[in-house]
C-alpha positions in Angstrom: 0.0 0.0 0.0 1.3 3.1 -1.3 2.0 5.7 2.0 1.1 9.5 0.7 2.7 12.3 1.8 0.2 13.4 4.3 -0.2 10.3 6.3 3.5 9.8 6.6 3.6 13.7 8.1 1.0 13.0 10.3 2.3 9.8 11.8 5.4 12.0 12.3 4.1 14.2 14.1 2.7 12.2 16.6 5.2 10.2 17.1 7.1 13.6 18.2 4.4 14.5 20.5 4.6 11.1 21.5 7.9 11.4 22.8 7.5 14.7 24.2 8.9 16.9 21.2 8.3 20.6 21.9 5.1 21.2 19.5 7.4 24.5 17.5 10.4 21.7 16.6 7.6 19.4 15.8 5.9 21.8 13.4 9.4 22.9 11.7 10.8 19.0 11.6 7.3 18.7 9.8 7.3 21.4 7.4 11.1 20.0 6.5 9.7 16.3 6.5 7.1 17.8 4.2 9.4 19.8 2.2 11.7 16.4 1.4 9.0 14.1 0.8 7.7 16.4 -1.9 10.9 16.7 -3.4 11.5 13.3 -3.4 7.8 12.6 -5.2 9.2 14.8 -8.0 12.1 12.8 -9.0 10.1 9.8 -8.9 10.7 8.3 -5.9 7.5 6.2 -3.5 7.1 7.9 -0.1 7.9 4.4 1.6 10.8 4.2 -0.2 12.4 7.3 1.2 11.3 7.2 4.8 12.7 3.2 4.7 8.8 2.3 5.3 9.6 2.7 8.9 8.1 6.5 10.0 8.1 6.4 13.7 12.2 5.1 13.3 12.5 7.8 11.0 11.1 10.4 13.3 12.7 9.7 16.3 15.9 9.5 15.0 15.6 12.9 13.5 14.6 14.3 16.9 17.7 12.6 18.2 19.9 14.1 15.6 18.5 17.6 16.1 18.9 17.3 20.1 15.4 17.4 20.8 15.8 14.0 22.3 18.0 12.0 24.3 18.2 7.8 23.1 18.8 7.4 27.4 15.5 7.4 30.0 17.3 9.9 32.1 17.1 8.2 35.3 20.1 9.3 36.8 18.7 12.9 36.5 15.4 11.7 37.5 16.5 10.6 40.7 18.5 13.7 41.8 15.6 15.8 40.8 13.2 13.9 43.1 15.7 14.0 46.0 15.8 17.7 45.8 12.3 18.0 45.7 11.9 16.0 49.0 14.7 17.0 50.7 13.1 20.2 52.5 9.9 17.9 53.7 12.1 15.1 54.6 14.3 17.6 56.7 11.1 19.6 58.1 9.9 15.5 58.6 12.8 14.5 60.4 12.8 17.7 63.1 9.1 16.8 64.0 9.9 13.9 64.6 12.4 14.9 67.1 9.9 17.1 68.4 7.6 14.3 69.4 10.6 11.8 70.4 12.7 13.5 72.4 10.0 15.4 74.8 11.6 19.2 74.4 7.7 20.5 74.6 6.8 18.2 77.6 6.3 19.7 80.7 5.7 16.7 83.5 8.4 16.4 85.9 9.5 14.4 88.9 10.6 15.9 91.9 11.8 14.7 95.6 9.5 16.2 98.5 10.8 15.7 102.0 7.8 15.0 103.9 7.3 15.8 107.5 8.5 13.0 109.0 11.8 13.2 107.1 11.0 11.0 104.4 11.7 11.2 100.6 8.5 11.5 98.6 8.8 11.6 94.7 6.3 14.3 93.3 5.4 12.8 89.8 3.7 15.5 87.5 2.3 14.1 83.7 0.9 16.6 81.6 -0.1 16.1 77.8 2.9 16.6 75.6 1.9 19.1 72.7 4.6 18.0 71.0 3.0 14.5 69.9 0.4 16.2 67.7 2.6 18.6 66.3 4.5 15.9 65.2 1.8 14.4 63.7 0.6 17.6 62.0 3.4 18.1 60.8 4.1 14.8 59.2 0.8 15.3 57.3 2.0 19.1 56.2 5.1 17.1 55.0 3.5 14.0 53.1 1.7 16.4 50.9 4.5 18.9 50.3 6.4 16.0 49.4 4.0 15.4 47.0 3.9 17.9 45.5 7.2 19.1 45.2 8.8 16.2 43.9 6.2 16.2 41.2 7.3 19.2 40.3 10.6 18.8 40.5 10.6 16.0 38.3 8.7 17.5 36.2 10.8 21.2 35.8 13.9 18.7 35.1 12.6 16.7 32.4 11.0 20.0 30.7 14.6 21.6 30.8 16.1 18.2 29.0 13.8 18.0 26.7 13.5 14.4 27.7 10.9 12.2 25.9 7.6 10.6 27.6 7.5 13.6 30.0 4.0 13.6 30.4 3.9 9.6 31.2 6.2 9.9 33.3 5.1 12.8 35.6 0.9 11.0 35.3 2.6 7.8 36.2 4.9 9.4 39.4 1.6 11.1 40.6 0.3 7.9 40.9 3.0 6.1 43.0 4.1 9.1 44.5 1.6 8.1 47.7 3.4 4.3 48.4 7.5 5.8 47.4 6.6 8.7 50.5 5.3 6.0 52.5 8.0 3.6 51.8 10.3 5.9 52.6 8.4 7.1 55.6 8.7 3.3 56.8 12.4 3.1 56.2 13.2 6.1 58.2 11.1 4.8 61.0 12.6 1.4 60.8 16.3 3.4 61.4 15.2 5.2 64.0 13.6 2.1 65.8 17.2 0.5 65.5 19.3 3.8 66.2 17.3 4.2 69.2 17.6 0.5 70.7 20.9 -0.5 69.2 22.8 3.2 69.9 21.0 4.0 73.7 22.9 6.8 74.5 23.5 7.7 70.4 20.1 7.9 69.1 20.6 10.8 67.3 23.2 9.4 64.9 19.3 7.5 63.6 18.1 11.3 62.3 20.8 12.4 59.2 20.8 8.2 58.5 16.8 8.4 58.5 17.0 11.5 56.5 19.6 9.9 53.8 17.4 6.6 53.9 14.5 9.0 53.1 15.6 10.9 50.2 17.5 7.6 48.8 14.3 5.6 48.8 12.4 8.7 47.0 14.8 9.3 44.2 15.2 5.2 43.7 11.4 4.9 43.5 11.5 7.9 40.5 13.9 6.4 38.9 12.4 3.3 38.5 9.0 4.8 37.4 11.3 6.8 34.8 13.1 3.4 33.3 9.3 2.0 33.6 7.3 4.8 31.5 10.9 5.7 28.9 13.1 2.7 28.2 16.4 3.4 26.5 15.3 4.1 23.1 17.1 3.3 20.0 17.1 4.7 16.8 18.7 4.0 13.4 20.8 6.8 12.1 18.7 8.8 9.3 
């Protein structure tokens, strides 16, 4: 079947939107694709014959060639750009929970009374620490700014690369964003469970590890949504 000119253009042209092509390259990349193919019709040559019957190959390779695309997922980038995006919640996370843990807003006290026979009595005072639901506010405040911000961080990133699938990848990141936070909410936990019984007296060496464990477990979980939604493409040369 005989491709014309047209339907080879417009199978172009979404495969660049496909892969995330800003829409002005697409248009000029089209207007040359179009420019070409009628060229080519005048010297006699078949539409399928020029673009090798294969138009999507064809168009992303051109994309490639122009620098519009990169053949890698971008992972690596991925990654960083979610770990900066959750690094201010995951710091902000990892001082309420300090808050809560360590009692600094707790007033109860014990205190020795002598009583009037000369004994020793011990004058227990327990009051409601304000610092447990401020650490639990705050957790929530943090959850969702994660949220957001490593969206968008992710996002900006890929916009300035120009990398392809940008789209699918942010749609698909909104959508596991919820388990990655909680994963690495669980994981920083789990640390500071072990820093606090393992290291008695050293329990604060559990909040920078809890913090690292945090941010590693956010820009891993990225990064594999990244190789998930934009596998290493490859492209014959043009």
């Amino acid at each position: 079947m005989t491709m014309l000119v047209e339907d080879a253009i417009s199978q172009a042209t979404k495969t660049w939107r496909r892969l995330g092509v800003d829409e002005e390259a697409a248009q000029e990349m089209a207007e040359e694709l179009a420019a070409d193919l009628d060229a080519a019709a005048l010297d006699g040559r078949d539409v399928s014959a020029y673009i090798g019957g294969d138009v999507d190959s064809l168009a992303g390779s051109w994309a490639v060639e122009r620098g519009l695309l990169s053949p890698h997922p971008r992972s690596k980038e991925t990654a960083a750009a979610a770990a900066k995006g959750a690094a201010v919640p995951a710091l902000a996370a990892t001082i309420f929970w300090w808050v809560g843990w360590s009692g600094v807003f707790d007033s109860s006290y014990e205190s020795l009374v002598t009583t009037l026979g000369g004994g020793v009595r011990v004058d227990v005072r327990h009051y409601p620490d304000p610092g447990i639901p401020v650490m639990w506010v705050g957790w929530v405040v943090c959850v969702l700014a994660a949220f957001f911000m490593v969206r968008r961080a992710v996002a900006g990133r890929l916009d300035r690369l120009l990398a392809p699938a940008r789209e699918a990848t942010v749609r698909t990141l909104a959508k596991a964003l919820p388990l990655i936070i909680l994963a690495a909410a669980l994981i920083a936990g789990a640390i500071g469970f072990l820093t606090r019984h393992l290291f008695e007296y050293y329990a604060l060496i559990g909040l920078p590890i809890g913090l690292v464990g945090m941010l590693a477990t956010v820009a891993a979980g990225a990064a594999l949504v990244r190789h998930r939604t934009c596998p290493a493409m490859e492209f014959p040369a043009r």
